[in-house]
N, C-alpha and C positions, 0 to 999 in steps of 0.2 A: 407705556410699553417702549418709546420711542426716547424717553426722555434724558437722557443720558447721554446717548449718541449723538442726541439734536445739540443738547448743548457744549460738548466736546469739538461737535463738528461750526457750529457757531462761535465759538469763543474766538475766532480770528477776527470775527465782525462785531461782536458786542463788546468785546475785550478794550477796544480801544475807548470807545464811551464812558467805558467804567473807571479807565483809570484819567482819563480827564474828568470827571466827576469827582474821583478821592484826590486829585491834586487841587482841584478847587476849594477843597474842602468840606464836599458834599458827603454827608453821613448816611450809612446803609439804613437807620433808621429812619433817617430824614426821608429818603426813599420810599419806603414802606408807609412812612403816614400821607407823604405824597399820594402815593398808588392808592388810598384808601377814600383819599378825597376826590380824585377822577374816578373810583369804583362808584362810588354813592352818587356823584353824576349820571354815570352811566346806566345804574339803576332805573332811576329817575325816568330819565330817555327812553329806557326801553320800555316801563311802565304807562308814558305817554303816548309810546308808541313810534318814536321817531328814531328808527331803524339804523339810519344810515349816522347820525350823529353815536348813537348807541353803540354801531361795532368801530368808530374809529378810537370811541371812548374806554371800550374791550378790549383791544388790539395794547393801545397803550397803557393799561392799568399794568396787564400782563407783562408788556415790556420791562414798566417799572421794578415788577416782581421779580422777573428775573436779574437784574440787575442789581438789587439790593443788598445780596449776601457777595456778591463778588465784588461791590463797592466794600461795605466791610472788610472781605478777605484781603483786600490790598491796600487797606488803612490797616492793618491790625488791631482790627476792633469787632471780631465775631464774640459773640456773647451770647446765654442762655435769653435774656431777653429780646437780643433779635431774631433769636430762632423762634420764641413763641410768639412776637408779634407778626410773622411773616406767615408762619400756619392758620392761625389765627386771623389775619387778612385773607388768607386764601379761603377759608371756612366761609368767614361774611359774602366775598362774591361769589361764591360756587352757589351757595342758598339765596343770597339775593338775587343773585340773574334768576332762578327758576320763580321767584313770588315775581316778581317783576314780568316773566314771562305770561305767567297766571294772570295777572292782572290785565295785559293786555290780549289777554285770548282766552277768553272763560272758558271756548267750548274744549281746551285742550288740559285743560285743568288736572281732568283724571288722571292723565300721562304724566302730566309734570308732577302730582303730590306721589304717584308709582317711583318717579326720578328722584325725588329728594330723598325717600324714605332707602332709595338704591345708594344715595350720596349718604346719609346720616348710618348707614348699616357700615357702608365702606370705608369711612372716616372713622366710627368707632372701633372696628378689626384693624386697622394703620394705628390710632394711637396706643390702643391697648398692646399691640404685639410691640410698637417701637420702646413702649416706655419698659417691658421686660425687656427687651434684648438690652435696652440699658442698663439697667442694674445687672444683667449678665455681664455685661462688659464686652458683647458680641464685637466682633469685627464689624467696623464699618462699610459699607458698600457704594457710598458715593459721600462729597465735601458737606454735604446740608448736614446742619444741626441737627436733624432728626434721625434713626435710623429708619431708612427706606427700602423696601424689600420689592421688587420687581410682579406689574403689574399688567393685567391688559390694556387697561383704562389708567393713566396718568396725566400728569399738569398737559400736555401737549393733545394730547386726544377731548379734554376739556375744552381746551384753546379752538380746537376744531368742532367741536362739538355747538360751540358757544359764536361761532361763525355762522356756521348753516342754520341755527336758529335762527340767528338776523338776517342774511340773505334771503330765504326759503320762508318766511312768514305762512304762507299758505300749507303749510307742512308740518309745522310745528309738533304738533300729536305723536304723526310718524319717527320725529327724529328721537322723540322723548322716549317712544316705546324701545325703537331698537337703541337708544344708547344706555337706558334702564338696564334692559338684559345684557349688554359688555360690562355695567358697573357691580351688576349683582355676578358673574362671572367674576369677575376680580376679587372682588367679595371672598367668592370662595375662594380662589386663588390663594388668598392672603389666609385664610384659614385653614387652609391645608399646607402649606408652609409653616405656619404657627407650630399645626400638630406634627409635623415631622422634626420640626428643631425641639420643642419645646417635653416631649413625650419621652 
């Protein structure tokens, strides 16, 4: 929902890492396999249980992620293969935080297999609607490789979402359910958007 703004309104502060990164010669790719190998860390962590290593491991996977495609944009090096390796990264943590989550809290289990299957509904309606507005040749709405279509639940309310799991461990259940129901919301979002463009 927020994601666009946040990083229009950050790009003063992230802006400048970025481009000391693409003058070093660090690649938007390189980035993304980076972010992939602190995610699978981070997994790990939270699977063990150990919270606090866990969200500092979250925090900066995400950083990475953000940072990946505007390291590219300022190398001139965006490409169909960084856009699918960066969704694609983001697929792997969005579903790994939640087994990971399971694994250390059995009793919340239910919530979180409700959460993924809210995550696997919602990722399926984004790719299937981006990949026709492609061959449509739709207008774009924001820089990402993808076309992205305005949601309740986005990369930044995940980012939030995936905080308070780790802070709030006795809660866990709670956070699953109510952020389940903003994801299946979005869901339809996206599907009713589809059907007014697409009909």
């Amino acid at each position: 929902m927020l994601d666009e703004e946040l990083r229009r309104g950050a790009k003063p502060f992230y802006g400048p890492a970025a481009a000391a990164l693409a003058r070093r010669g660090v690649t938007g790719n390189a980035l993304t396999t980076a972010s992939l190998g602190i995610g699978a860390l981070c997994l790990l962590a939270i699977a063990f249980g150990f919270n606090v290593l866990g969200l500092v491991l979250w925090l900066l996977n995400r950083l990475l992620d953000g940072l990946d495609g505007e390291v590219a944009r300022l190398r001139g090096e965006t490409s169909e293969l960084g856009s699918f390796l960066d969704i694609a990264a983001d697929f792997f943590m969005y579903g790994g935080f939640l087994v990971a989550l399971a694994v250390q809290h059995p009793d919340a289990r239910l919530a979180l297999v409700v959460l993924f299957f809210a995550y696997y509904l919602n990722g399926s309606v984004f790719l299937a609607l981006s990949g026709v507005l492609e061959r449509l040749k739709a207008e774009r709405l924001t820089e990402r490789g993808l076309h992205f279509r305005r949601s309740l639940t986005e990369g930044f309310e995940t980012i939030v979402a995936g905080v308070l799991f780790l802070v709030f461990p006795d809660h866990v259940a709670t956070i699953a359910w109510v952020f389940a129901v903003m994801v299946f919301l979005s869901s339809g979002q996206r599907l009713l958007d589809a059907w007014r463009m697409l009909k």
